[in-house]
PDB file with SEQRES, HELIX, SHEET and CRYST1 records, atoms N, CA, C and O in Angstrom:
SEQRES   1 A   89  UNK UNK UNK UNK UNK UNK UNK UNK UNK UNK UNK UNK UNK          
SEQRES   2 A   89  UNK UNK UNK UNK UNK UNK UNK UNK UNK UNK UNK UNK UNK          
SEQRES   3 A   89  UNK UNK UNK UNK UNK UNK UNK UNK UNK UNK UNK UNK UNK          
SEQRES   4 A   89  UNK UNK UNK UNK UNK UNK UNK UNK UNK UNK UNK UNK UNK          
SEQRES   5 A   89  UNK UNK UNK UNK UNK UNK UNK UNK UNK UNK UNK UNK UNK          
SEQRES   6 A   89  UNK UNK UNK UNK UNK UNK UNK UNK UNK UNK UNK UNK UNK          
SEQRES   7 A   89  UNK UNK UNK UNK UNK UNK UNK UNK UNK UNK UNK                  
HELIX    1 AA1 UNK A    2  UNK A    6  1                                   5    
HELIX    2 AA2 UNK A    7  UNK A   11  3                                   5    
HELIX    3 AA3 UNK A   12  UNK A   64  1                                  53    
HELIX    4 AA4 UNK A   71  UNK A   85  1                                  15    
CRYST1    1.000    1.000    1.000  90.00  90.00  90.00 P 1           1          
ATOM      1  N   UNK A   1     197.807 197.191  39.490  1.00  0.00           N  
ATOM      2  CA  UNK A   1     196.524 197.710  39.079  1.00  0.00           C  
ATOM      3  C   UNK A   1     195.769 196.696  38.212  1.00  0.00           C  
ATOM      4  O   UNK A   1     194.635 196.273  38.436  1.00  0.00           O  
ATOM      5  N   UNK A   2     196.358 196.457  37.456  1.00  0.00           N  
ATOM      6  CA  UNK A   2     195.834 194.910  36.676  1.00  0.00           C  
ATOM      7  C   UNK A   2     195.101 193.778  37.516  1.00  0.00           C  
ATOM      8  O   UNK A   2     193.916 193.493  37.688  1.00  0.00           O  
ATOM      9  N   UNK A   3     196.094 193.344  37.888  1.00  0.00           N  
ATOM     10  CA  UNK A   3     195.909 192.290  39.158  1.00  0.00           C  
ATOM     11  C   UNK A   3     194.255 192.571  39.811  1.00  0.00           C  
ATOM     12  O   UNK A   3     193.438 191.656  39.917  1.00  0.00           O  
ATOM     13  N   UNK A   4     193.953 194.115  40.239  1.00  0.00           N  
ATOM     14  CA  UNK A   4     192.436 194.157  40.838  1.00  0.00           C  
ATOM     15  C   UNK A   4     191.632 194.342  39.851  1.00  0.00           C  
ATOM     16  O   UNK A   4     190.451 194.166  40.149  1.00  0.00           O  
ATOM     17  N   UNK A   5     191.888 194.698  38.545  1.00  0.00           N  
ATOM     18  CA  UNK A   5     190.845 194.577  37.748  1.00  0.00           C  
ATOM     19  C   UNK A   5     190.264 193.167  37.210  1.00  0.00           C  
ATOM     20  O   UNK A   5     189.162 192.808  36.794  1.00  0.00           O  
ATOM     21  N   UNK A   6     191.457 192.561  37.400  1.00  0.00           N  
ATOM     22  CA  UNK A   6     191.138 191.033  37.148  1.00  0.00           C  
ATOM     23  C   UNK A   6     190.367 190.434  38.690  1.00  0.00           C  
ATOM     24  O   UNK A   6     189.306 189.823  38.562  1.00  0.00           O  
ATOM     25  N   UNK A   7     190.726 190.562  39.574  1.00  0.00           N  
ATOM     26  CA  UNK A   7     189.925 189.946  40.675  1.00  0.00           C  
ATOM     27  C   UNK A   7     188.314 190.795  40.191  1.00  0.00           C  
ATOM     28  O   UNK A   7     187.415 190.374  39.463  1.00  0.00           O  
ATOM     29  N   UNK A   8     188.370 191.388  40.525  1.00  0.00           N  
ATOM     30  CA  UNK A   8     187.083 192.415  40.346  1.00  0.00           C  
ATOM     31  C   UNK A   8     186.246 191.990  38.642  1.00  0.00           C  
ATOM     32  O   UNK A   8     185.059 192.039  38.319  1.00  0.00           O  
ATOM     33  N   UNK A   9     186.845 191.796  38.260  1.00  0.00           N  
ATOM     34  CA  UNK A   9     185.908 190.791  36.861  1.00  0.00           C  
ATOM     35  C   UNK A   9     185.607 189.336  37.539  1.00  0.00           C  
ATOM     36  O   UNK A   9     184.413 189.042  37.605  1.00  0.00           O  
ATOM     37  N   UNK A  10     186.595 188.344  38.078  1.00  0.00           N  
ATOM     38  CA  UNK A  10     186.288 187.163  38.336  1.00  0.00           C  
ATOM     39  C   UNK A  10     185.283 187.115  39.473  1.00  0.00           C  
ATOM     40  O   UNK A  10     184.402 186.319  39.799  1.00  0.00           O  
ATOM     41  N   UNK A  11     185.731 188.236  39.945  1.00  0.00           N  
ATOM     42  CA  UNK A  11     184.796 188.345  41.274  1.00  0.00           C  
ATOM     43  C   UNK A  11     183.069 188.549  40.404  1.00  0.00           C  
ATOM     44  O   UNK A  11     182.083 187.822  40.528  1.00  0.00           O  
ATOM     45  N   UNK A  12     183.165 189.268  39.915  1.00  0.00           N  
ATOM     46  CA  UNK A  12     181.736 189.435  39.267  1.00  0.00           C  
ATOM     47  C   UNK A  12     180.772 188.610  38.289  1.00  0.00           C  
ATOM     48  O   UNK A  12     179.547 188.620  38.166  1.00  0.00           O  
ATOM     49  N   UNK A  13     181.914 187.799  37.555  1.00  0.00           N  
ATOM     50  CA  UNK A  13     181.364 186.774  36.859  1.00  0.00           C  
ATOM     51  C   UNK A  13     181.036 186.048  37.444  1.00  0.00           C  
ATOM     52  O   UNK A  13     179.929 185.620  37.119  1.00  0.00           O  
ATOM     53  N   UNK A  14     181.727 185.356  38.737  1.00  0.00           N  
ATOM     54  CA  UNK A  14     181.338 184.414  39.956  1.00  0.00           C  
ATOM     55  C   UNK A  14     180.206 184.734  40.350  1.00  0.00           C  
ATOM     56  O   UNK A  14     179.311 183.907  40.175  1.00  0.00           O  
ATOM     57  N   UNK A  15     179.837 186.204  41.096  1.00  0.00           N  
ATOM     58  CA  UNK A  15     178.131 186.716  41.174  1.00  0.00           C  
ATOM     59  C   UNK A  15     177.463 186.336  40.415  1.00  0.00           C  
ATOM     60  O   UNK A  15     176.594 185.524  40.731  1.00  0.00           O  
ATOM     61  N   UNK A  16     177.611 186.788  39.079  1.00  0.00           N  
ATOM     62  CA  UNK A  16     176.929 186.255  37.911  1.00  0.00           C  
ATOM     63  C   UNK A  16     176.515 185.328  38.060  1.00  0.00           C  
ATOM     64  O   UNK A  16     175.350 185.199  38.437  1.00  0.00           O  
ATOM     65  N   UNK A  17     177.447 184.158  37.782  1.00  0.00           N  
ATOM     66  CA  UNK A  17     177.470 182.933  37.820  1.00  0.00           C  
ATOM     67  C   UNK A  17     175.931 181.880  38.723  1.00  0.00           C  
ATOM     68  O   UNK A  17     175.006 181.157  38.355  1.00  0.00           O  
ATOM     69  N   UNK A  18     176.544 182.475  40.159  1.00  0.00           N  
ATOM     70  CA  UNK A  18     175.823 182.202  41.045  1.00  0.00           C  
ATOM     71  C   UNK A  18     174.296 182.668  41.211  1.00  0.00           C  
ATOM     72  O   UNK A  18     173.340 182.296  41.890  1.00  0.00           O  
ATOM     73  N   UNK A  19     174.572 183.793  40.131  1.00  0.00           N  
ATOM     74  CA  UNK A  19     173.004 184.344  40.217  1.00  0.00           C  
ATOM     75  C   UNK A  19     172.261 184.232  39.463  1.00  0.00           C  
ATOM     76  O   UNK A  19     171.194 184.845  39.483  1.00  0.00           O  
ATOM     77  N   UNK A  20     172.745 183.086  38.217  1.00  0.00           N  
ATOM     78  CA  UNK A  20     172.100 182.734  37.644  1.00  0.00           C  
ATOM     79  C   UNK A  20     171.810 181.223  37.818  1.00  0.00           C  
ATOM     80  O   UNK A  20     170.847 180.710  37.249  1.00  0.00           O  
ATOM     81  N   UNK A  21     172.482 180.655  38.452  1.00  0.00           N  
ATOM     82  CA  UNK A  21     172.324 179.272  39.203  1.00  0.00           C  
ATOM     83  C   UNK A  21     171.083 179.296  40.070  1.00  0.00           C  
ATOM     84  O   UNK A  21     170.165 178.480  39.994  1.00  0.00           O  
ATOM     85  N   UNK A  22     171.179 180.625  41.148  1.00  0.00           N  
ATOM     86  CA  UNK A  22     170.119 180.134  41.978  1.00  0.00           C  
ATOM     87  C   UNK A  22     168.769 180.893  41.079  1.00  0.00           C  
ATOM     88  O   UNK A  22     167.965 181.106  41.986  1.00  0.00           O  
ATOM     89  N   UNK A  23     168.350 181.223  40.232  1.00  0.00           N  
ATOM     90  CA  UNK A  23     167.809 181.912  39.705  1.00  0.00           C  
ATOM     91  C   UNK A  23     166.932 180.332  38.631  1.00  0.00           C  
ATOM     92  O   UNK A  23     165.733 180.135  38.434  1.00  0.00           O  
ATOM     93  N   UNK A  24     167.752 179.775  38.317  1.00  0.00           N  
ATOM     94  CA  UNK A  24     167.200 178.413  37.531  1.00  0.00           C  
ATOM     95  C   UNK A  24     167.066 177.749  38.937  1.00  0.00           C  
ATOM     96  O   UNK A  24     166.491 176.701  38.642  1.00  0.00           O  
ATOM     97  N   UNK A  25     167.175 177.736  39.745  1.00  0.00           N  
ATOM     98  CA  UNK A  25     166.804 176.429  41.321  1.00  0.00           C  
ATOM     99  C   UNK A  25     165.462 176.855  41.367  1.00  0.00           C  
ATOM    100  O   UNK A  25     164.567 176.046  41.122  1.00  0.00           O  
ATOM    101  N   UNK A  26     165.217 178.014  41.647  1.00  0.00           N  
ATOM    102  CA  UNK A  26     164.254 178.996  42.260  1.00  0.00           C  
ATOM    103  C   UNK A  26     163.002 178.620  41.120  1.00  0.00           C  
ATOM    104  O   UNK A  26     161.815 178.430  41.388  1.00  0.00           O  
ATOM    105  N   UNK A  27     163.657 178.575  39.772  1.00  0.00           N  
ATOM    106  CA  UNK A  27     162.063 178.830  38.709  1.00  0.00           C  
ATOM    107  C   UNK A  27     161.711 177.178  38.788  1.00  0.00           C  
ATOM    108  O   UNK A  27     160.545 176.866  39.027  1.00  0.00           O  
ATOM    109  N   UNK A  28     162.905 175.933  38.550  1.00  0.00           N  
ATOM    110  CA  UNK A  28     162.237 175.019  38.591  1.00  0.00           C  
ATOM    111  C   UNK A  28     161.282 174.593  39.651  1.00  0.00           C  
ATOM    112  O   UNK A  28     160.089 174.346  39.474  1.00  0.00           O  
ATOM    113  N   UNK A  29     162.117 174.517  41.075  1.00  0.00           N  
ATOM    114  CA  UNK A  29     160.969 174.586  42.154  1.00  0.00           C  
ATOM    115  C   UNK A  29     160.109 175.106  41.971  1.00  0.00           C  
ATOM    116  O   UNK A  29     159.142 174.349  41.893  1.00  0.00           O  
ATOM    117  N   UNK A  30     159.856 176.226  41.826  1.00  0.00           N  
ATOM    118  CA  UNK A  30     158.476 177.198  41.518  1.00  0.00           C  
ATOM    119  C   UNK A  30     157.514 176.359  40.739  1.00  0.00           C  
ATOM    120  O   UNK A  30     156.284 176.319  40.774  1.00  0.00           O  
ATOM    121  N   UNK A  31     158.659 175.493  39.809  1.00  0.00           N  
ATOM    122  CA  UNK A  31     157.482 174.982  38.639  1.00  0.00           C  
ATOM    123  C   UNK A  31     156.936 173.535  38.944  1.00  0.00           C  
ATOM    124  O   UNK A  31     156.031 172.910  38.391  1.00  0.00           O  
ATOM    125  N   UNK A  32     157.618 173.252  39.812  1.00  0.00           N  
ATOM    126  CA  UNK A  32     157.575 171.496  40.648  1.00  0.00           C  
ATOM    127  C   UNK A  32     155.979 171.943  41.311  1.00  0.00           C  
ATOM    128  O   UNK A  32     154.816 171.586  41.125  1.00  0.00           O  
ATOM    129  N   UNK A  33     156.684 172.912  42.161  1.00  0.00           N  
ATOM    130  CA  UNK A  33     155.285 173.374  43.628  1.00  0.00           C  
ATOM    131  C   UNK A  33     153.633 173.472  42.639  1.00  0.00           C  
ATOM    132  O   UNK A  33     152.596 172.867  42.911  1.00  0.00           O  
ATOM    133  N   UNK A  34     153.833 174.273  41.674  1.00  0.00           N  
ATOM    134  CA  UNK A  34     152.941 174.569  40.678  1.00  0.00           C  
ATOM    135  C   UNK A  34     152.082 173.224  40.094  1.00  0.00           C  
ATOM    136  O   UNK A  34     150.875 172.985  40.066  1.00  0.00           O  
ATOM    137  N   UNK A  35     153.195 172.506  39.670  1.00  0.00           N  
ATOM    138  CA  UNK A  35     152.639 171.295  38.742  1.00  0.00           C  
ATOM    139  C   UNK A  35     152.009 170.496  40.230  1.00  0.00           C  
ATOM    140  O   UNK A  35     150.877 170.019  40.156  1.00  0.00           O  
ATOM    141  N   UNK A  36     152.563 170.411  41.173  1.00  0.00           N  
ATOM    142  CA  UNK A  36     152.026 169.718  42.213  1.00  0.00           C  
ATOM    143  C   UNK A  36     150.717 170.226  42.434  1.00  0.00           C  
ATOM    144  O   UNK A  36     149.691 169.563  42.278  1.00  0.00           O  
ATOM    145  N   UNK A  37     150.781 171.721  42.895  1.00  0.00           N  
ATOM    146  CA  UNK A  37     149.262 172.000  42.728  1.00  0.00           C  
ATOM    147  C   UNK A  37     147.895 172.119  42.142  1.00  0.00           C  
ATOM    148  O   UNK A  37     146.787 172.419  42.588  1.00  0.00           O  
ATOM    149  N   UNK A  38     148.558 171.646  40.548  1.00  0.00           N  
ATOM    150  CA  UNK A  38     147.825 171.409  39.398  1.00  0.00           C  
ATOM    151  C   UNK A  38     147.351 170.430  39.593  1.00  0.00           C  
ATOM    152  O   UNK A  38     146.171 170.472  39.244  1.00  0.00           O  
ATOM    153  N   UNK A  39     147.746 169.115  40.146  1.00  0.00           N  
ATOM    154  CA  UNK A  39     147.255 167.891  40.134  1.00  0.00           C  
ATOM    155  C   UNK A  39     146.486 167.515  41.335  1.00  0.00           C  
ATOM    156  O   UNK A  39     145.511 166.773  41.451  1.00  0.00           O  
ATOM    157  N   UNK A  40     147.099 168.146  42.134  1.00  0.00           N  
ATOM    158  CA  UNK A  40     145.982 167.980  43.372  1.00  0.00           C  
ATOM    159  C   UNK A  40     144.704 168.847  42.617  1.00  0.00           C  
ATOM    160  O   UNK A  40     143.717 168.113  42.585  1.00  0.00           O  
ATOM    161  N   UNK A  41     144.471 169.970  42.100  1.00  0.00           N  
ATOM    162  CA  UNK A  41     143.093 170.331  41.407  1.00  0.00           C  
ATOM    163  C   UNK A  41     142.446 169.613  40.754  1.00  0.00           C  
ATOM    164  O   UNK A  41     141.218 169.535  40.809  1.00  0.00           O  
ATOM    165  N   UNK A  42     143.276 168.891  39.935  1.00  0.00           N  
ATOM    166  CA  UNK A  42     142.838 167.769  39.034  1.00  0.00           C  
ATOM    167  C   UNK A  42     141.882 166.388  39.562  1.00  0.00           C  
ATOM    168  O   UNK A  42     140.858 165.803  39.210  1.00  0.00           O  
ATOM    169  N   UNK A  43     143.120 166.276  40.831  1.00  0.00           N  
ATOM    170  CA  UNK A  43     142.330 165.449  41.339  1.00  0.00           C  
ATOM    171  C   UNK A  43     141.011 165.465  41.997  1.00  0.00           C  
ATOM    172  O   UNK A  43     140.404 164.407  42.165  1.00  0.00           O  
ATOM    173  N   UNK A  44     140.440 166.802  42.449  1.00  0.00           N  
ATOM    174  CA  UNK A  44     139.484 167.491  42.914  1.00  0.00           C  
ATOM    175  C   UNK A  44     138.491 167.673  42.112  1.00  0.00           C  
ATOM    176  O   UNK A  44     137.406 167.391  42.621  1.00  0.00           O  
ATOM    177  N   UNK A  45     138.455 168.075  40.942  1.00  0.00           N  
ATOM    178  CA  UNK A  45     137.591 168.336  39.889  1.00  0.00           C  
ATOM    179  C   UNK A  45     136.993 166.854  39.613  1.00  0.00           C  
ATOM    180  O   UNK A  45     135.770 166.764  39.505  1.00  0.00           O  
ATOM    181  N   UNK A  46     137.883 165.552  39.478  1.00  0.00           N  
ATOM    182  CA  UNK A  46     137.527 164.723  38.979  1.00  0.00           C  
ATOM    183  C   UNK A  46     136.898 164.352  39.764  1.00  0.00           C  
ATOM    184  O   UNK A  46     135.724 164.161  39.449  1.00  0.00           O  
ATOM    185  N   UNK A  47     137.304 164.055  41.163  1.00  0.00           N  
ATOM    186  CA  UNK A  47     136.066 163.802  42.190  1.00  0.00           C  
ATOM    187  C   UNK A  47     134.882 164.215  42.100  1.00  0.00           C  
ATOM    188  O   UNK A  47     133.971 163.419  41.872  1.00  0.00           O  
ATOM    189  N   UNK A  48     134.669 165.492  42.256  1.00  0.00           N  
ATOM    190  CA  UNK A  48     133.723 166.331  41.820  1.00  0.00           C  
ATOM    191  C   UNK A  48     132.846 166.158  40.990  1.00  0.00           C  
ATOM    192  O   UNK A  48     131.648 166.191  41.270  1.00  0.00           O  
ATOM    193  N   UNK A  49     133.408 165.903  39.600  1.00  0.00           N  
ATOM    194  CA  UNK A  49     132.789 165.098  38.600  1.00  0.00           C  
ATOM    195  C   UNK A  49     131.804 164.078  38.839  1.00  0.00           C  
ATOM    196  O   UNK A  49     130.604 163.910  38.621  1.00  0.00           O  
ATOM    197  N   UNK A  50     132.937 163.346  39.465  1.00  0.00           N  
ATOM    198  CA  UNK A  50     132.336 161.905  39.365  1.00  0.00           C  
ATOM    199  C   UNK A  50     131.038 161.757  40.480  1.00  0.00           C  
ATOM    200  O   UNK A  50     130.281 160.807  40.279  1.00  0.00           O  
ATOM    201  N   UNK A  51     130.885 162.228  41.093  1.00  0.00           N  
ATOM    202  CA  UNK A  51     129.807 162.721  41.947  1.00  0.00           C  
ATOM    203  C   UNK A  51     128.518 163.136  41.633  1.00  0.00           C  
ATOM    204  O   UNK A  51     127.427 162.736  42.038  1.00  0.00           O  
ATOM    205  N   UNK A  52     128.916 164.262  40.611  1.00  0.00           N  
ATOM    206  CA  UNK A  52     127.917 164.990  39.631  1.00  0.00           C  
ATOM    207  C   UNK A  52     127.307 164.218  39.207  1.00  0.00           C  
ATOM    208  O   UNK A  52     126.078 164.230  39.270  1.00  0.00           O  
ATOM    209  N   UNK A  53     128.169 163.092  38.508  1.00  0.00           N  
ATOM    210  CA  UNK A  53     127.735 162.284  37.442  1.00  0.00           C  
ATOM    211  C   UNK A  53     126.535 161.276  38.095  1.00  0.00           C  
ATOM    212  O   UNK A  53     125.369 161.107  37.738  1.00  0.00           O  
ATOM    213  N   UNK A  54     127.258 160.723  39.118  1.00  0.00           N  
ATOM    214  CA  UNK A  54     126.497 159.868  39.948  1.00  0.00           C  
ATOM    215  C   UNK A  54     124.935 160.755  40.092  1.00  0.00           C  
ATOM    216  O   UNK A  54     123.910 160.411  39.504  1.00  0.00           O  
ATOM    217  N   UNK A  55     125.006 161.460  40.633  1.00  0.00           N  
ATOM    218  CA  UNK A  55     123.901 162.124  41.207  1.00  0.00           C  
ATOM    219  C   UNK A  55     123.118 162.316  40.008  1.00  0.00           C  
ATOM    220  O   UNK A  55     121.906 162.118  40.100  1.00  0.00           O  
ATOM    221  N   UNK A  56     123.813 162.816  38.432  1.00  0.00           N  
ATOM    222  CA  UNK A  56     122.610 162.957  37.411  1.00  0.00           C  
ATOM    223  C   UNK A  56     121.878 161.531  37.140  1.00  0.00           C  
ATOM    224  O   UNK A  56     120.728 161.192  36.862  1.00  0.00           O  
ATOM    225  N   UNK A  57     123.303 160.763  37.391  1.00  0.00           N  
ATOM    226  CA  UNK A  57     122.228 159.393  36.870  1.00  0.00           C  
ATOM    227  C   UNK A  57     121.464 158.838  37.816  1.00  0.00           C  
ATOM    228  O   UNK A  57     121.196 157.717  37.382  1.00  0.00           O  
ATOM    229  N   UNK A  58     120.829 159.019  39.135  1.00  0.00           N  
ATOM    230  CA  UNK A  58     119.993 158.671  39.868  1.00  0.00           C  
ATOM    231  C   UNK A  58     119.087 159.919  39.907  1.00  0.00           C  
ATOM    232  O   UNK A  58     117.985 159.596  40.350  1.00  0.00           O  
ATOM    233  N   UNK A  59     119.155 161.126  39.626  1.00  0.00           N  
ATOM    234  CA  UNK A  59     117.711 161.798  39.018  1.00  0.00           C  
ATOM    235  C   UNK A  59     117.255 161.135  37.845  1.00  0.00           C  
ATOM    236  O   UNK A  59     116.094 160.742  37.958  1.00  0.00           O  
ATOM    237  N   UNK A  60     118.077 160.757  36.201  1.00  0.00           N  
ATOM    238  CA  UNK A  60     118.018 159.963  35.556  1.00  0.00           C  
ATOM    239  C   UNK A  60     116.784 159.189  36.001  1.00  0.00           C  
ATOM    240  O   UNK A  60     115.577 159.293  35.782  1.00  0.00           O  
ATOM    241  N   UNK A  61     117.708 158.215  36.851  1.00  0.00           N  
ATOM    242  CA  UNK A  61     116.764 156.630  37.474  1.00  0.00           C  
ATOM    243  C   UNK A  61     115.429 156.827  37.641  1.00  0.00           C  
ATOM    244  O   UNK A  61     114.606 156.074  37.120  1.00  0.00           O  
ATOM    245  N   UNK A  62     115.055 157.978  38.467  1.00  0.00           N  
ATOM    246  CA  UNK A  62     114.381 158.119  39.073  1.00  0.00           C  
ATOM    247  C   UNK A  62     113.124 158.490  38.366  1.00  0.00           C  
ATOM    248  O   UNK A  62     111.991 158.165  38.721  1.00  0.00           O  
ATOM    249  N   UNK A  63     113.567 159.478  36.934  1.00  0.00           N  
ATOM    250  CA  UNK A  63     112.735 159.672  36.074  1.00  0.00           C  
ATOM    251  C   UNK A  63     111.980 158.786  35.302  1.00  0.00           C  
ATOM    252  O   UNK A  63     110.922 158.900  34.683  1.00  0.00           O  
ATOM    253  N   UNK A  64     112.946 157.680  35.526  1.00  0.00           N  
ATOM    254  CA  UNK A  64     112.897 156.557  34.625  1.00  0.00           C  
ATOM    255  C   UNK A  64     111.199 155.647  35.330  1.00  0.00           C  
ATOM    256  O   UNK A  64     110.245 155.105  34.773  1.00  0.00           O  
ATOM    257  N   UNK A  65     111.589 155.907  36.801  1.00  0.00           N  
ATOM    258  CA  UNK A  65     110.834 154.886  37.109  1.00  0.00           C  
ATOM    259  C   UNK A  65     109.344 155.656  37.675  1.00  0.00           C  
ATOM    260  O   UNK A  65     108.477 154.991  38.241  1.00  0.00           O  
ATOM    261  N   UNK A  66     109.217 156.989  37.452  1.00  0.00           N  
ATOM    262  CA  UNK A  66     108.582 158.176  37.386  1.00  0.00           C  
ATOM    263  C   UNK A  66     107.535 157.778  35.512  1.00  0.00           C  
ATOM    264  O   UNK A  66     106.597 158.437  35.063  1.00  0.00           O  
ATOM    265  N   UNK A  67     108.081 156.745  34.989  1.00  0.00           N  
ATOM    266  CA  UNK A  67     107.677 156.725  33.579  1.00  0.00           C  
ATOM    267  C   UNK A  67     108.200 156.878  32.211  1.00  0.00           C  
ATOM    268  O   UNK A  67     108.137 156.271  31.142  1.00  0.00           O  
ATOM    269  N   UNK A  68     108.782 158.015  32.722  1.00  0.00           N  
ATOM    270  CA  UNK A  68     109.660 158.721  31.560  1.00  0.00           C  
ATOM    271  C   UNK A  68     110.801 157.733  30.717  1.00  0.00           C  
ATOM    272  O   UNK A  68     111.535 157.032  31.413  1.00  0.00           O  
ATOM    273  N   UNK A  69     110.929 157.688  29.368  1.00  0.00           N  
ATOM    274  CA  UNK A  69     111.269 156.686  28.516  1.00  0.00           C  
ATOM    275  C   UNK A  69     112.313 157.758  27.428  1.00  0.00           C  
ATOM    276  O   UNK A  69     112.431 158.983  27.462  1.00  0.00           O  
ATOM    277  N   UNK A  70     112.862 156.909  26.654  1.00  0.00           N  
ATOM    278  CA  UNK A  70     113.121 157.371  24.972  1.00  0.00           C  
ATOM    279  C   UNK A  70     114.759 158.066  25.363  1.00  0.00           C  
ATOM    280  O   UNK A  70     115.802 157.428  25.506  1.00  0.00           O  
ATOM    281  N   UNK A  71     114.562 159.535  25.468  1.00  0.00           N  
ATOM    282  CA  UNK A  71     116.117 159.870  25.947  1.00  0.00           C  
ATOM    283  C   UNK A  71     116.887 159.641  27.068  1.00  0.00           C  
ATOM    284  O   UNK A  71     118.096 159.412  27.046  1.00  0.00           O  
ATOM    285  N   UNK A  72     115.839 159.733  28.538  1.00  0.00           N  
ATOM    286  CA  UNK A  72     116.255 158.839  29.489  1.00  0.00           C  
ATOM    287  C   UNK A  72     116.879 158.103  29.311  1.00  0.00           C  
ATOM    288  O   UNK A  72     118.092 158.312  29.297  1.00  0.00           O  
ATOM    289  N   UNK A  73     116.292 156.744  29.062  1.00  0.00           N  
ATOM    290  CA  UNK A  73     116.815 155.401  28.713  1.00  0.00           C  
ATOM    291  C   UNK A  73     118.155 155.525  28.626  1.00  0.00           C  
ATOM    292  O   UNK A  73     119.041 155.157  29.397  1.00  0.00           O  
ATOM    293  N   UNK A  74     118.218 156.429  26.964  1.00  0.00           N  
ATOM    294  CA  UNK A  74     119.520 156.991  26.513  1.00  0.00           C  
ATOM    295  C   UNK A  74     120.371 157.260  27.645  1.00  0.00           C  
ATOM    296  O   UNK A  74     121.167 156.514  28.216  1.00  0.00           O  
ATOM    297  N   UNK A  75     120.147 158.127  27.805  1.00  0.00           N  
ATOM    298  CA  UNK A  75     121.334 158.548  28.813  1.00  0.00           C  
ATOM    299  C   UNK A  75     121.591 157.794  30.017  1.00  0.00           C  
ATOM    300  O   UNK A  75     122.662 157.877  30.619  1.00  0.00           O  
ATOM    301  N   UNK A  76     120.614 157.047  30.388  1.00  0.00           N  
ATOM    302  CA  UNK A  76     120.933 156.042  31.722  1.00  0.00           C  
ATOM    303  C   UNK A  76     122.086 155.077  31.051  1.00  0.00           C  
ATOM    304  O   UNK A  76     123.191 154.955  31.578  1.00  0.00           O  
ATOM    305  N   UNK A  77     121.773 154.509  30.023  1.00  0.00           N  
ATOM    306  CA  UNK A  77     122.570 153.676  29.640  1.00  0.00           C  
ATOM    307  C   UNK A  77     124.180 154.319  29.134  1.00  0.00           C  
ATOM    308  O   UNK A  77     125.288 154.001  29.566  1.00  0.00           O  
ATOM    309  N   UNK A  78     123.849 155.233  28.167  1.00  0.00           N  
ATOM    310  CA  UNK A  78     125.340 156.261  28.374  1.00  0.00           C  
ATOM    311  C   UNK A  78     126.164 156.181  29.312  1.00  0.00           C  
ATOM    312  O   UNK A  78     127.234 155.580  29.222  1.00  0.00           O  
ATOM    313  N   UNK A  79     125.742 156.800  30.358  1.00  0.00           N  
ATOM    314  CA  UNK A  79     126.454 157.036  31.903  1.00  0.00           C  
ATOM    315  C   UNK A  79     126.983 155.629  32.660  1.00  0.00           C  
ATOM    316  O   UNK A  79     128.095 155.357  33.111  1.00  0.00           O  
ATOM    317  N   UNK A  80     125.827 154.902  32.619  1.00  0.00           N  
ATOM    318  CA  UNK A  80     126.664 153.838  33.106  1.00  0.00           C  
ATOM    319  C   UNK A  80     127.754 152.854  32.130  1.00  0.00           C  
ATOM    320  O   UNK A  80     128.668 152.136  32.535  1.00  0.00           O  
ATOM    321  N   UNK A  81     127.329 153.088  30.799  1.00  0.00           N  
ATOM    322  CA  UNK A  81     128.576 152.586  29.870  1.00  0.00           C  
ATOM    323  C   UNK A  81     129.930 153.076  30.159  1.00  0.00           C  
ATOM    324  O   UNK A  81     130.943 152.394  30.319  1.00  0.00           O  
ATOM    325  N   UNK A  82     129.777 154.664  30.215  1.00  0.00           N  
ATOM    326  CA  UNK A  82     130.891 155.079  30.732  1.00  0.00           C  
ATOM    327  C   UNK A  82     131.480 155.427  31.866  1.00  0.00           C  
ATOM    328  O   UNK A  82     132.584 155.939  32.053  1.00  0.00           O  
ATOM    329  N   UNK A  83     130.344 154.984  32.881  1.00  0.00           N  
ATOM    330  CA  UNK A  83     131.089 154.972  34.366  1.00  0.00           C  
ATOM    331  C   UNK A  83     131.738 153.269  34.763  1.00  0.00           C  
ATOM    332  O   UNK A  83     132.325 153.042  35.821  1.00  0.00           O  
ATOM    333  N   UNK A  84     131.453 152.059  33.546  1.00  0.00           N  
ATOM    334  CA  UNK A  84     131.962 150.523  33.677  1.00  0.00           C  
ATOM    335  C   UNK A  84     133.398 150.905  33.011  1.00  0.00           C  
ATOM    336  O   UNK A  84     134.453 150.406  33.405  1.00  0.00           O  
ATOM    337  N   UNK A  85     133.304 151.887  31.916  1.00  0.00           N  
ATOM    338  CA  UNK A  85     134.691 152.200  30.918  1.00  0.00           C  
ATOM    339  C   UNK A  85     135.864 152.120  31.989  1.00  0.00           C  
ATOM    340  O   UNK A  85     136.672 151.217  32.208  1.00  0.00           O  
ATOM    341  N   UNK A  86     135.625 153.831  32.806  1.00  0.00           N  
ATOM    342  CA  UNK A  86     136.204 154.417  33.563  1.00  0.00           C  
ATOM    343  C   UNK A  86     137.006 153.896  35.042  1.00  0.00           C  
ATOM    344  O   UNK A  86     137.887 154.356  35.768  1.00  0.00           O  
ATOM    345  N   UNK A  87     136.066 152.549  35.010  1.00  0.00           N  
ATOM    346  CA  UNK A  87     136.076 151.936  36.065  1.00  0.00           C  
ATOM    347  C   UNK A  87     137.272 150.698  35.656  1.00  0.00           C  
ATOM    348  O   UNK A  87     138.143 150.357  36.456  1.00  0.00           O  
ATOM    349  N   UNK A  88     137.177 150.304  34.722  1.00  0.00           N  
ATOM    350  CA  UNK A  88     138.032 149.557  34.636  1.00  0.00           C  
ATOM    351  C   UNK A  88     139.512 149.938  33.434  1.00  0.00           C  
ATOM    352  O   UNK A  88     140.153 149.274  32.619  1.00  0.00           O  
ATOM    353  N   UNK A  89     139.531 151.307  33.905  1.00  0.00           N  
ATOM    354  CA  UNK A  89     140.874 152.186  33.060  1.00  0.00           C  
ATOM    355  C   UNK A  89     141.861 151.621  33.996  1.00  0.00           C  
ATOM    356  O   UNK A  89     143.053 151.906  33.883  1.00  0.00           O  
TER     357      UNK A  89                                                      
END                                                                             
């Protein structure tokens, strides 16, 4: 009688065991797939961005050569300061 109470514990701790093994496989993957998909967004947004950006600074330009002076200027020069930064990160 002993004898099966002892299989029947080892037996269960082994479940255990195992079910907590695949239980940590399962969350890290989960968290791999996740972080992967985080960065592909990342990378999307920044595109995105950088697009935006482009496009404000040729309304910018455009204002510029439309007449318009003083904060323009400003910001034309801004944008492209920090689109030479960015460029050479």
């Amino acid at each position: 009688m002993n004898q099966i109470v002892e299989i029947i514990l080892t037996s269960a701790s082994i479940i255990t065991s195992l079910g907590v093994i695949l239980g940590v496989i399962f969350t890290v993957n989960k968290w791999i797939l996740n972080r992967k998909k985080n960065d592909k967004d990342i990378r999307d947004i920044k595109e995105e961005q950088s697009i935006l950006t482009k496009g404000v600074l040729a309304c910018l330009k455009g204002l510029k050569e439309q007449g318009c002076d003083g904060p323009v200027t400003f910001a034309i020069d801004e944008i492209q300061t920090y689109l030479n930064k960015q460029a050479h990160r």
